[in-house]
C-alpha positions in Angstrom: 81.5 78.8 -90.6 84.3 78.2 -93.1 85.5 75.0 -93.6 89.5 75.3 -93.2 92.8 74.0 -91.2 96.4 74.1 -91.1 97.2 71.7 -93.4 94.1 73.3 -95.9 93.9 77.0 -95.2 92.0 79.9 -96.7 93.6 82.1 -98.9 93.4 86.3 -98.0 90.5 86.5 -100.9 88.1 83.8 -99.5 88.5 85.4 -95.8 88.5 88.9 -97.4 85.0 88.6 -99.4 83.7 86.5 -96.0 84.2 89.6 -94.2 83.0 92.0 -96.9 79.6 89.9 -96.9 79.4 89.6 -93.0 79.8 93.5 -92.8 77.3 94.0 -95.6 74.6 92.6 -93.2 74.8 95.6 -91.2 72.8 97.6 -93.5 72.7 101.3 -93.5 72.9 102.8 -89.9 72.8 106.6 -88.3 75.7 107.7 -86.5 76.8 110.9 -84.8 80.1 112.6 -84.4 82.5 115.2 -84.6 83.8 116.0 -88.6 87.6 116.2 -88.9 90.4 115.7 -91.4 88.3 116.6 -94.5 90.0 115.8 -97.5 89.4 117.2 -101.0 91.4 116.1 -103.6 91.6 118.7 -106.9 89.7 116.8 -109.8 88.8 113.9 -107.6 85.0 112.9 -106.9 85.3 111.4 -103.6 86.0 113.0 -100.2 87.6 111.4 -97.3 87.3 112.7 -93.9 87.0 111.1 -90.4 84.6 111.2 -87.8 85.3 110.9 -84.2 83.4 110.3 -80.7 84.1 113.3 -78.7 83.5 111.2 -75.4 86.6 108.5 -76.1 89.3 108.5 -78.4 87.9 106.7 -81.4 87.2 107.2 -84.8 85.9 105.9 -88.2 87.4 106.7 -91.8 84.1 108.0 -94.3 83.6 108.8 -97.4 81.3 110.0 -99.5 80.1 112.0 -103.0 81.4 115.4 -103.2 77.8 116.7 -103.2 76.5 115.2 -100.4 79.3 117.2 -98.7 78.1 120.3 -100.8 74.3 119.9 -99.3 75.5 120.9 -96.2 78.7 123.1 -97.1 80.1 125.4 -95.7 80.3 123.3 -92.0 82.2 125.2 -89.2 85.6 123.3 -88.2 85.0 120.3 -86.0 81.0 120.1 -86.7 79.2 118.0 -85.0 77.1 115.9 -87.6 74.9 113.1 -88.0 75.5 110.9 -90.9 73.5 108.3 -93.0 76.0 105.4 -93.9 76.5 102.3 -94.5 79.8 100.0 -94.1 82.4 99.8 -97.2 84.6 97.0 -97.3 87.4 96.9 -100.1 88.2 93.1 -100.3 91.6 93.9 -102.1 93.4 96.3 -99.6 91.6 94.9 -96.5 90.1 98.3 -95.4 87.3 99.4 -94.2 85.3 103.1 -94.7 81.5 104.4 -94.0 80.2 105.1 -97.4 77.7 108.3 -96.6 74.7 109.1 -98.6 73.5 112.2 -96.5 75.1 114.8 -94.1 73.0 116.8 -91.8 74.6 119.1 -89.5 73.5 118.8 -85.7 72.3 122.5 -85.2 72.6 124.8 -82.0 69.2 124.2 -80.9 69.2 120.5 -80.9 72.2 120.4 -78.9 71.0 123.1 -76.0 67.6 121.1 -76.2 70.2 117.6 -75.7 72.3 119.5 -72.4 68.9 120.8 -71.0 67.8 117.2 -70.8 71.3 115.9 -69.6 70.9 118.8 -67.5 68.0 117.8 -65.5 69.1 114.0 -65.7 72.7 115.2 -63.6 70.2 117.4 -61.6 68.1 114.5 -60.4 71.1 112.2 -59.6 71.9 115.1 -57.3 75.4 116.1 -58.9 74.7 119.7 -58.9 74.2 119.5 -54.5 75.9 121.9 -52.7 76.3 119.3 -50.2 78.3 117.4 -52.7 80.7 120.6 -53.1 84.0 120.0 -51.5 85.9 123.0 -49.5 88.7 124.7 -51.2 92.2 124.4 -49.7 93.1 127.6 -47.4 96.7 127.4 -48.8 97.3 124.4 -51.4 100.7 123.0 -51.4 100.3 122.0 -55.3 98.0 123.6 -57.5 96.8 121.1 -60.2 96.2 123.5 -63.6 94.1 121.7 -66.9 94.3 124.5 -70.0 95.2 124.4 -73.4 98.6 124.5 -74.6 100.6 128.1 -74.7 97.2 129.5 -73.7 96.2 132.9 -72.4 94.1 130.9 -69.7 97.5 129.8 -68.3 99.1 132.9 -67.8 96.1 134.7 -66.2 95.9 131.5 -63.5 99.7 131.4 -63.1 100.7 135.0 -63.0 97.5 136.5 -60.8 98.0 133.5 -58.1 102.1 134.2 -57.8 101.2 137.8 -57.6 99.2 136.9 -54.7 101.2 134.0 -53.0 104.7 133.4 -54.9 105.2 130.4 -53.5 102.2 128.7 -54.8 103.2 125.9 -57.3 101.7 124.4 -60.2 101.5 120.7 -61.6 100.8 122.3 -65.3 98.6 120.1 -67.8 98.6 121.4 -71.4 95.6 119.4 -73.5 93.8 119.8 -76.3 90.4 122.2 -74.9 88.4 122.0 -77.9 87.8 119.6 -80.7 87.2 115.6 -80.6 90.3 115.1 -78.7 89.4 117.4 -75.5 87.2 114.8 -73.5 89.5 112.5 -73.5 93.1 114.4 -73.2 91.2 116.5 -70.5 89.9 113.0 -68.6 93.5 111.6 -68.7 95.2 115.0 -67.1 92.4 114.8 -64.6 92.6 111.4 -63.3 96.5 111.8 -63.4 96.1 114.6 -61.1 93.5 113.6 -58.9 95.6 110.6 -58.1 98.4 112.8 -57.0 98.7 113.3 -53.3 100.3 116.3 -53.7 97.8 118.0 -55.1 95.6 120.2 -53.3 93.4 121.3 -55.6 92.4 121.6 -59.6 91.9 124.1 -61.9 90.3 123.4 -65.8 90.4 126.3 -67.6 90.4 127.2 -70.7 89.3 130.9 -72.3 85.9 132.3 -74.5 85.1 130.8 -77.4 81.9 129.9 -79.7 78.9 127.4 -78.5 80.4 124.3 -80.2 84.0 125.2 -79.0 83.0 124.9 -75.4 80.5 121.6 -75.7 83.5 119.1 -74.7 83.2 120.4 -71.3 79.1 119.6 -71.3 80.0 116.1 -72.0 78.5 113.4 -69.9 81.9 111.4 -69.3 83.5 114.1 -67.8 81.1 116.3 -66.0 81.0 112.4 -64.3 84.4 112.1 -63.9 84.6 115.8 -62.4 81.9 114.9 -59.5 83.8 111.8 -58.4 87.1 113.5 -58.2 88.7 113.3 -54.4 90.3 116.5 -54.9 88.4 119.8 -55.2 87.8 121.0 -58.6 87.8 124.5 -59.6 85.8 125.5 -63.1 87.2 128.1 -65.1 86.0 127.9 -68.5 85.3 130.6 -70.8 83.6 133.7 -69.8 81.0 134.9 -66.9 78.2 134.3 -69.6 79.6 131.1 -70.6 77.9 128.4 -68.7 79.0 124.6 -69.3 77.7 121.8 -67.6 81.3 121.6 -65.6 80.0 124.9 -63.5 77.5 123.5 -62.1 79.5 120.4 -60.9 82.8 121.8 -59.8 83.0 122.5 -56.5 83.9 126.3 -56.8 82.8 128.2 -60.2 84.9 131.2 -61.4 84.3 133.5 -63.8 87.1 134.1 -65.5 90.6 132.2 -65.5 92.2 135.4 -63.7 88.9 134.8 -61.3 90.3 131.2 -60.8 94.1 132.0 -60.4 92.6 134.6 -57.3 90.9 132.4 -55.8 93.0 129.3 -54.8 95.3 131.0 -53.1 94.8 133.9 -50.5 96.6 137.3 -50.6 99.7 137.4 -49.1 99.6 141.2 -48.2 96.3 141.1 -46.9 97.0 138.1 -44.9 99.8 140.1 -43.6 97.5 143.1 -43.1 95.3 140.3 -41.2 97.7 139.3 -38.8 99.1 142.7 -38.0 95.5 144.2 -37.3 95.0 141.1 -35.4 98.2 141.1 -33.2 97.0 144.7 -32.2 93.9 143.7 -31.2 95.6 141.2 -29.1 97.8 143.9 -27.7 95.0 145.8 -27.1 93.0 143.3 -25.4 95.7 142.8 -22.9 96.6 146.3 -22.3 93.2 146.7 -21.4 92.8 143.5 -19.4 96.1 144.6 -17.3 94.7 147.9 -16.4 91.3 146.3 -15.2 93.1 144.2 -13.1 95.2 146.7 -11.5 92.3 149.3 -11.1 90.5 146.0 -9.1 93.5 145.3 -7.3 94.0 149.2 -6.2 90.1 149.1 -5.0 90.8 146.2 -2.7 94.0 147.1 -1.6 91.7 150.5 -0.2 89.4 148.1 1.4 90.1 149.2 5.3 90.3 145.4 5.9 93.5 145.3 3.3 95.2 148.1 5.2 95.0 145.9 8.7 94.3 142.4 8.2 94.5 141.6 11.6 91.7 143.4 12.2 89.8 140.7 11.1 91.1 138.4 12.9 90.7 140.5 15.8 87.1 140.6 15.3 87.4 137.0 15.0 89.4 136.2 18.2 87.1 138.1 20.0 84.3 136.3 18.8 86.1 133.1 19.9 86.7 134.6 23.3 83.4 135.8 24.4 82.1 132.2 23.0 84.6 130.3 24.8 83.8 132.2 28.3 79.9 132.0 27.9 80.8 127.6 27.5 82.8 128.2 31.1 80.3 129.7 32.2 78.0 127.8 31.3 79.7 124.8 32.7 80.7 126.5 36.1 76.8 127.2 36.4 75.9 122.8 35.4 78.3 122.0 38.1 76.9 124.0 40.3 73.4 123.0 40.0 74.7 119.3 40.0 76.5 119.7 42.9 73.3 121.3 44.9 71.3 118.6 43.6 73.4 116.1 44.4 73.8 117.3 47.9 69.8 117.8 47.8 70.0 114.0 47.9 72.8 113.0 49.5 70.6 114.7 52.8 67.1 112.9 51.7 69.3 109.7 51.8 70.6 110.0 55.3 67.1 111.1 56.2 66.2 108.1 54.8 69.1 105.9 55.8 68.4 102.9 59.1 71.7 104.4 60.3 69.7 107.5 61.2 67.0 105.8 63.0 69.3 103.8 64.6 71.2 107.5 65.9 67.9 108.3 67.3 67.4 105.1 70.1 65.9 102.5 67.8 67.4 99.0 67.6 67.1 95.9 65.0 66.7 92.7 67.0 67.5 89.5 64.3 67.3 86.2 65.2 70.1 83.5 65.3 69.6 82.8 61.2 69.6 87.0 60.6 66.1 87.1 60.1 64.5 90.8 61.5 62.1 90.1 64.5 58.6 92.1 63.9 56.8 90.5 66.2 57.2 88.4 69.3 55.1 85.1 68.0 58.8 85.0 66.1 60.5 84.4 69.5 60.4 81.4 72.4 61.8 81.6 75.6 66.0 81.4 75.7 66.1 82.1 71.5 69.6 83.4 71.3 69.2 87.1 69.1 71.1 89.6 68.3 70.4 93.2 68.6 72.1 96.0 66.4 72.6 99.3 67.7 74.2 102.6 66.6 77.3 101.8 67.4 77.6 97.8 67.6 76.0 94.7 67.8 74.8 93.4 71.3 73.8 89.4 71.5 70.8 88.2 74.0 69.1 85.3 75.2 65.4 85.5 74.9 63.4 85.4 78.7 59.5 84.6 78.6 57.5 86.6 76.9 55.9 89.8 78.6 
């Protein structure tokens, strides 16, 4: 810790050298990046160049000898490389630079054998389900469009889907679609449109180009970024042999960019050609339905009980008549039998009655306190009794016993 303080501060060269020291304790480190802004000055020893990480906008001033840059000359434009370095810090000017002591240029099979492993390692996380895949609009309001500026990829999107539904609209991104700056531009115009509501859906496109040309769209970051979008994502990158790693996690893959531009939108003539066939298939349906109708209708209005419908209620009055006399009937003959019967014992009762006996001579002789004389122990001489008769009541005195 340096010793210092307002009233005794450090000058620049003292806090310069203190970071030139501090930075020399790194030591010599391995790094990987994308080559850019090579500079070779006529005459001059030292080039100057920059390398940048193609998954974020960063980058780091390097140079180095001009024949470690020879070692490995001539390097395609934007080469991905891996560099032996070590930190340079010039205490006068304050700036810093990688000094490199060795170049070697990552080569094609390294980085296929690097996306087969990321490949697997997206595959195992389960970004490449279909049932992650999002359905596609039928008819998107706003078509969100990701391609590279004045592109051909633009056109064949734009121009095939208004030839198929000219009302479609576009919210146009133009980004950079190759080179260390791709990732990143292409990550901004995707979260920008993803967090537009009026978007429907998303198209990233871009045309055919070379192995290293197409790797920003194999990058981690945003294949990520691609399979937590809300908004479907169509991928429409390069060529039908082309395959990036942001096929296989879009929700719809098409071949081409004309493929794409087809695709989001339907056909307005053949939806046309859909509703028309369909309206006469309607028609048809209820042509026919009418005339099945009518042909049942005709059959029942043959139907002999159609022609007199009171025949069946004829039938049924009849019915009703011939059940209501068989219940007369029926009745007349109960009241009948009751009345016999009840005659029947109307006689046994008379038969039966005292009255009757009393018709035929008998009489009831009852003592003074109504009490029916059986024998004549019940009696003593001058008893008063009365004696009941058919007609009447006759009262008596008792004489002596016989």
């Amino acid at each position: 810790m340096l010793e210092n303080s307002a009233q005794e501060p450090l000058p620049v060269r003292v806090i310069s050298e203190a970071i030139g020291e501090y930075l020399s304790k790194l030591g010599p480190v391995w790094i990987e990046g994308e080559l850019s802004e090579v500079t070779v000055r006529p005459g001059a020893q030292m080039v100057f160049m920059r390398l940048r990480d193609t998954s974020a906008d960063m980058s780091l001033s390097i140079m180095c000898h001009k024949s470690v840059l020879a070692a490995v000359n001539p390097l395609p434009a934007n080469a991905r490389v891996v560099m032996h370095s070590k930190v340079s810090w010039y205490a006068k000017s304050g700036s810093l630079s990688m000094s490199v002591k060795e170049i070697r240029q990552v080569g094609v099979g390294e980085l296929l054998a690097r996306l087969e492993l990321l490949k697997r390692l997206l595959a195992d996380e389960g970004l490449f389900a279909v049932e992650r895949k999002k359905e596609l609009p039928f008819l998107p309001t706003v078509v969100g469009l990701i391609c590279g500026r004045n592109s051909d990829a633009e056109k064949d999107v734009v121009e095939n889907a208004k030839r198929r539904w000219p009302a479609v609209q576009f919210a146009i991104r133009e980004v950079a679609v190759q080179g260390a700056a791709a990732v990143a531009e292409v990550s901004a115009a995707l979260n920008e449109l993803d967090a537009d509501p009026d978007v429907d859906v998303i198209i990233i496109t871009r045309g055919g180009g070379s192995f290293e040309d197409l790797l920003p769209f194999s990058d981690e970051s945003l294949v990520r970024l691609v399979a937590n979008a809300q908004t479907p994502i169509v991928s429409a990158i390069g060529h039908e042999k082309d395959a990036p790693l942001l096929d296989l996690v879009a929700d719809w893959r098409a071949s081409t960019p004309t493929d794409a531009g087809k695709r989001v939108v339907p056909d307005l003539l053949e939806e046309v050609t859909k509703l028309k066939n369909f309206q006469g298939r309607s028609l048809r349906f209820v042509d026919n339905l009418i005339s099945r109708e009518s042909a049942l209708i005709a059959q029942m209005k043959s139907r002999p009980i159609l022609k007199d419908p009171y025949s069946l209620l004829t039938h049924r009055c009849e019915i009703i008549y011939q059940l209501r006399s068989r219940a007369v009937r029926g009745m007349e003959s109960e009241l009948s039998l009751g009345r016999e019967e009840l005659e029947s014992l109307r006689a046994q009762i008379r038969t039966l009655s005292p009255q009757s006996t009393l018709d035929r001579g008998y009489a009831v002789v009852q003592t003074a306190s109504g009490e029916i004389v059986r024998h004549s122990s019940q009696l003593q001489p001058g008893d008063r009794i009365s004696i009941k008769v058919a007609d009447g009541v006759v009262a008596a005195t008792t004489d002596a016993a016989l």
